[in-house]
N, C-alpha and C positions, 0 to 999 in steps of 0.2 A: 148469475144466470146469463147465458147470452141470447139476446135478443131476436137474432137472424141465425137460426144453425143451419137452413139449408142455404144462406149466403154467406158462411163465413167459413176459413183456412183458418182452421184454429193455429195459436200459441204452442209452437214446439213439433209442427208437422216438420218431414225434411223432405223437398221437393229432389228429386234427380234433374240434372241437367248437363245438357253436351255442352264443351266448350266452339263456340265459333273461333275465339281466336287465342293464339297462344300465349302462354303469361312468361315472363322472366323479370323476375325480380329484381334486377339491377337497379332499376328506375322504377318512380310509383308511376300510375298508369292507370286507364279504362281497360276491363274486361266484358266478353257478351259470351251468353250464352244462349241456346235456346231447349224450352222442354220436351221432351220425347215421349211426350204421354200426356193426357189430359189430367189436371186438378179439379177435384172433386170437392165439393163441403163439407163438412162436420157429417150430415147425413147420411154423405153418400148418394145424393142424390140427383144433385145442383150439378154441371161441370162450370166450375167460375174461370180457370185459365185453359186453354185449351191449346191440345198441342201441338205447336208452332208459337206458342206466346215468344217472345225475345224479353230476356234478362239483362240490363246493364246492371254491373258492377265496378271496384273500384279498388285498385291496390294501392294504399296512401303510406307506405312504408315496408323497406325491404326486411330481408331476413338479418338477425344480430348473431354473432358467435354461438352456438349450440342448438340454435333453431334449425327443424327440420319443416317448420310445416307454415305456409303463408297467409296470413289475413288477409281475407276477401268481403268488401262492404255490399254485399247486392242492393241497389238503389231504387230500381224500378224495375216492372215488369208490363209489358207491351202485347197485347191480344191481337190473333190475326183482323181480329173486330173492330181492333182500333182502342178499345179498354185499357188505359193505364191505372197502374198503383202505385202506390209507393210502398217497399218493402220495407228498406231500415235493417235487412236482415244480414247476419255472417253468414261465409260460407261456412260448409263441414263436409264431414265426408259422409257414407253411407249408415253408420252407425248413429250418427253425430257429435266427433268428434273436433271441437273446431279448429276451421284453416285446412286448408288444401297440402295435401302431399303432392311430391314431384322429383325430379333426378335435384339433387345438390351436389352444386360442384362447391367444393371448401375452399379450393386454390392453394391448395398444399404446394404449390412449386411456386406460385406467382408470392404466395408470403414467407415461404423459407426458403427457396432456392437460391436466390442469392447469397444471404447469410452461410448457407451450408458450404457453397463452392468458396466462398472468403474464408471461410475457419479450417476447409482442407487445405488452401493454398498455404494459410497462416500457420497450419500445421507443419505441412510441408517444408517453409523458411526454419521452422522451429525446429527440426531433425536434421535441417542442412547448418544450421548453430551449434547446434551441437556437434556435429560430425566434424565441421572449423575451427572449436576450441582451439583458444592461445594465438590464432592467425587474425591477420591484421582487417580479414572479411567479417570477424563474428559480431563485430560491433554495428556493421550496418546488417547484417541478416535479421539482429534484435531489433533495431530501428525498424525494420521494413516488420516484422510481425507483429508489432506491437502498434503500427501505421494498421496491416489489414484485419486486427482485432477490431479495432477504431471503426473502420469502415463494416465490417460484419454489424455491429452495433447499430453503426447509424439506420442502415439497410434494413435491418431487422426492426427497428425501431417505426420506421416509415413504410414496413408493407404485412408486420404485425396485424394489425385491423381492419384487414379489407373482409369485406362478408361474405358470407356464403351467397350462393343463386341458386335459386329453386327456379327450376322451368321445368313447364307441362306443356302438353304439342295440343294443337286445337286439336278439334274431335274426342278428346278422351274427358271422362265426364266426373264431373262435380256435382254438390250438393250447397241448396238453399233452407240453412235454419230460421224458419219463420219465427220472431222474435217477439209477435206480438200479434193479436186476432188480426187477419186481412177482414174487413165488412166490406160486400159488394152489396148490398139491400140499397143502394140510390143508384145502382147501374143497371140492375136486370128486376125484372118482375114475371113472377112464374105465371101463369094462366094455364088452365084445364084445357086439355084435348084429348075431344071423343073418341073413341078406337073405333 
Protein backbone atom coordinates (compact mmCIF):
# COMPACT_ATOMS: atom_id res chain seq x y z
CA UNK A 1 0.00 0.00 0.00
CA UNK A 2 1.41 3.41 -0.52
CA UNK A 3 1.42 5.48 2.14
CA UNK A 4 1.15 9.31 0.65
CA UNK A 5 -0.98 8.76 -2.70
CA UNK A 6 -1.80 12.38 -2.90
CA UNK A 7 2.15 12.99 -2.68
CA UNK A 8 3.33 10.55 -4.67
CA UNK A 9 4.38 9.99 -8.81
CA UNK A 10 3.65 6.66 -8.82
CA UNK A 11 6.11 3.64 -10.54
CA UNK A 12 5.64 3.53 -14.27
CA UNK A 13 4.09 7.21 -14.91
CA UNK A 14 5.67 8.64 -18.23
CA UNK A 15 6.21 12.29 -17.80
CA UNK A 16 6.45 14.47 -21.23
CA UNK A 17 9.12 16.70 -21.57
CA UNK A 18 10.76 19.46 -24.05
CA UNK A 19 14.28 19.11 -24.77
CA UNK A 20 16.40 22.50 -23.59
CA UNK A 21 19.29 21.25 -25.17
CA UNK A 22 20.38 19.14 -28.04
CA UNK A 23 21.71 15.57 -27.73
CA UNK A 24 24.34 13.91 -30.07
CA UNK A 25 25.52 11.12 -29.30
CA UNK A 26 29.11 11.14 -30.34
CA UNK A 27 30.16 11.84 -26.84
CA UNK A 28 28.46 10.97 -23.44
CA UNK A 29 27.19 14.15 -21.96
CA UNK A 30 24.43 16.28 -19.67
CA UNK A 31 21.00 16.54 -20.98
CA UNK A 32 18.01 19.12 -19.73
CA UNK A 33 14.84 19.43 -20.14
CA UNK A 34 12.01 20.99 -18.94
CA UNK A 35 8.04 20.02 -18.31
CA UNK A 36 5.37 21.59 -20.32
CA UNK A 37 2.57 20.77 -18.08
CA UNK A 38 2.24 20.30 -14.37
CA UNK A 39 2.61 16.66 -12.55
CA UNK A 40 0.02 15.66 -10.57
CA UNK A 41 -0.13 12.51 -7.74
CA UNK A 42 -1.60 9.30 -7.80
CA UNK A 43 -4.96 11.20 -6.96
CA UNK A 44 -5.02 13.51 -9.11
CA UNK A 45 -5.01 15.98 -6.91
CA UNK A 46 -1.72 17.08 -5.40
CA UNK A 47 0.32 19.16 -8.36
CA UNK A 48 3.94 17.86 -6.97
CA UNK A 49 6.24 19.14 -10.17
CA UNK A 50 4.94 21.99 -11.63
CA UNK A 51 5.39 23.28 -14.99
CA UNK A 52 8.53 24.73 -15.65
CA UNK A 53 10.23 22.02 -13.17
CA UNK A 54 13.86 21.59 -15.14
CA UNK A 55 15.08 17.93 -15.66
CA UNK A 56 18.80 17.02 -15.71
CA UNK A 57 19.84 14.01 -17.42
CA UNK A 58 22.55 12.04 -18.63
CA UNK A 59 24.04 10.32 -21.73
CA UNK A 60 26.75 7.88 -20.33
CA UNK A 61 27.29 6.00 -23.65
CA UNK A 62 26.80 6.28 -27.46
CA UNK A 63 24.97 4.36 -29.85
CA UNK A 64 26.66 0.48 -30.89
CA UNK A 65 26.01 -0.92 -34.52
CA UNK A 66 22.07 -1.52 -35.07
CA UNK A 67 20.99 0.75 -32.43
CA UNK A 68 18.47 3.27 -33.26
CA UNK A 69 17.35 4.71 -30.12
CA UNK A 70 19.63 6.42 -27.18
CA UNK A 71 19.86 5.80 -23.34
CA UNK A 72 18.97 8.70 -21.40
CA UNK A 73 19.51 8.64 -17.29
CA UNK A 74 17.08 11.51 -15.93
CA UNK A 75 18.93 12.37 -12.66
CA UNK A 76 17.10 15.09 -10.99
CA UNK A 77 14.18 17.13 -11.33
CA UNK A 78 14.15 20.93 -10.19
CA UNK A 79 10.76 22.96 -9.09
CA UNK A 80 10.37 26.62 -10.09
CA UNK A 81 9.91 26.42 -6.07
CA UNK A 82 13.28 25.47 -5.62
CA UNK A 83 12.06 21.42 -4.81
CA UNK A 84 14.56 18.83 -5.92
CA UNK A 85 14.31 14.97 -6.46
CA UNK A 86 16.03 12.68 -7.51
CA UNK A 87 14.64 10.53 -10.32
CA UNK A 88 16.96 7.51 -11.13
CA UNK A 89 14.55 7.46 -14.10
CA UNK A 90 15.22 6.35 -18.35
CA UNK A 91 14.05 8.21 -20.72
CA UNK A 92 11.33 6.78 -23.26
CA UNK A 93 9.22 7.90 -25.65
CA UNK A 94 5.51 8.64 -25.52
CA UNK A 95 4.16 5.00 -25.26
CA UNK A 96 7.21 3.92 -23.12
CA UNK A 97 9.30 2.56 -25.08
CA UNK A 98 12.86 3.03 -23.70
CA UNK A 99 15.68 5.43 -25.10
CA UNK A 100 14.98 8.35 -27.18
CA UNK A 101 14.53 8.34 -31.07
CA UNK A 102 16.42 10.83 -33.39
CA UNK A 103 17.96 11.25 -36.97
CA UNK A 104 20.94 8.49 -37.27
CA UNK A 105 23.64 9.11 -39.29
CA UNK A 106 25.28 5.41 -39.84
CA UNK A 107 28.35 6.94 -41.72
CA UNK A 108 27.95 4.78 -44.69
CA UNK A 109 30.71 6.76 -46.50
CA UNK A 110 33.04 7.73 -43.61
CA UNK A 111 33.06 3.48 -42.98
CA UNK A 112 33.16 2.20 -46.52
CA UNK A 113 33.98 4.81 -48.77
CA UNK A 114 37.33 4.53 -48.88
CA UNK A 115 37.55 0.74 -49.11
CA UNK A 116 34.90 0.99 -52.16
CA UNK A 117 37.04 3.79 -54.10
CA UNK A 118 40.32 1.14 -53.37
CA UNK A 119 38.62 -1.96 -54.71
CA UNK A 120 37.31 0.12 -57.81
CA UNK A 121 40.69 1.45 -58.40
CA UNK A 122 42.14 -2.22 -57.68
CA UNK A 123 39.54 -3.26 -60.15
CA UNK A 124 40.43 -1.13 -62.52
CA UNK A 125 44.54 -2.28 -62.35
CA UNK A 126 42.99 -5.74 -62.53
CA UNK A 127 41.18 -5.17 -66.24
CA UNK A 128 44.18 -3.04 -67.35
CA UNK A 129 46.35 -6.80 -66.42
CA UNK A 130 44.48 -8.35 -68.11
CA UNK A 131 44.18 -6.28 -71.17
CA UNK A 132 48.52 -6.36 -70.87
CA UNK A 133 48.67 -9.98 -70.86
CA UNK A 134 52.32 -11.32 -71.87
CA UNK A 135 53.73 -7.48 -71.74
CA UNK A 136 56.41 -6.81 -69.67
CA UNK A 137 53.72 -3.99 -67.53
CA UNK A 138 51.30 -7.02 -66.32
CA UNK A 139 53.60 -8.05 -63.71
CA UNK A 140 53.64 -4.60 -61.95
CA UNK A 141 49.78 -3.95 -62.75
CA UNK A 142 49.34 -7.36 -60.30
CA UNK A 143 51.82 -5.93 -57.87
CA UNK A 144 49.98 -2.61 -57.76
CA UNK A 145 46.38 -4.57 -57.28
CA UNK A 146 47.21 -6.74 -54.93
CA UNK A 147 49.27 -3.57 -52.90
CA UNK A 148 45.46 -1.74 -53.25
CA UNK A 149 43.55 -4.98 -52.07
CA UNK A 150 46.02 -4.66 -49.00
CA UNK A 151 45.25 -1.18 -48.49
CA UNK A 152 41.21 -1.63 -49.02
CA UNK A 153 41.73 -4.03 -46.15
CA UNK A 154 43.41 -2.23 -43.86
CA UNK A 155 41.06 0.91 -44.43
CA UNK A 156 38.14 -1.07 -44.10
CA UNK A 157 39.52 -2.71 -41.18
CA UNK A 158 40.09 0.76 -39.28
CA UNK A 159 36.85 2.68 -40.21
CA UNK A 160 34.58 -0.67 -40.05
CA UNK A 161 33.41 0.36 -36.34
CA UNK A 162 32.66 3.80 -36.04
CA UNK A 163 28.98 4.11 -34.51
CA UNK A 164 26.22 5.46 -35.48
CA UNK A 165 24.94 9.18 -34.08
CA UNK A 166 21.59 9.85 -32.94
CA UNK A 167 20.87 13.67 -32.70
CA UNK A 168 17.71 15.26 -31.57
CA UNK A 169 17.43 19.41 -32.00
CA UNK A 170 16.47 20.96 -28.59
CA UNK A 171 12.77 21.87 -28.41
CA UNK A 172 11.44 18.55 -29.64
CA UNK A 173 10.36 16.49 -26.75
CA UNK A 174 10.93 13.39 -24.74
CA UNK A 175 9.76 11.27 -22.13
CA UNK A 176 10.67 10.50 -18.38
CA UNK A 177 9.86 6.80 -17.18
CA UNK A 178 9.42 7.12 -13.47
CA UNK A 179 11.29 3.99 -12.20
CA UNK A 180 10.34 3.86 -8.91
CA UNK A 181 7.37 5.95 -6.48
CA UNK A 182 8.59 9.83 -6.39
CA UNK A 183 7.43 10.54 -2.29
CA UNK A 184 7.09 14.27 -1.84
CA UNK A 185 5.15 13.87 1.87
CA UNK A 186 8.47 15.80 3.74
CA UNK A 187 8.19 18.69 1.16
CA UNK A 188 4.62 19.76 0.87
CA UNK A 189 1.81 19.51 3.47
CA UNK A 190 -1.82 19.99 2.09
CA UNK A 191 -4.00 22.23 4.53
CA UNK A 192 -7.85 23.12 4.12
CA UNK A 193 -9.05 26.30 2.52
CA UNK A 194 -12.33 27.73 2.92
CA UNK A 195 -14.07 28.75 -0.39
Amino acid sequence: MIAHPNFTIAAGTIIPCTLQTAINSTLPGFVKCVLPQPVRSMTGTVTLLDKGTQVLGEVREGLVQGQDRLFILWDRAVTPQNVAIQLASPAADPLGRAGVSGAVNNHFLERFGAAIMMTIIGGSMQVAANAAQNSAGNTYLEYMNSSTNQIANTTLQHTIDIPPTLTKHQGENVSIFVARDLNFSKVYKLSVVSP
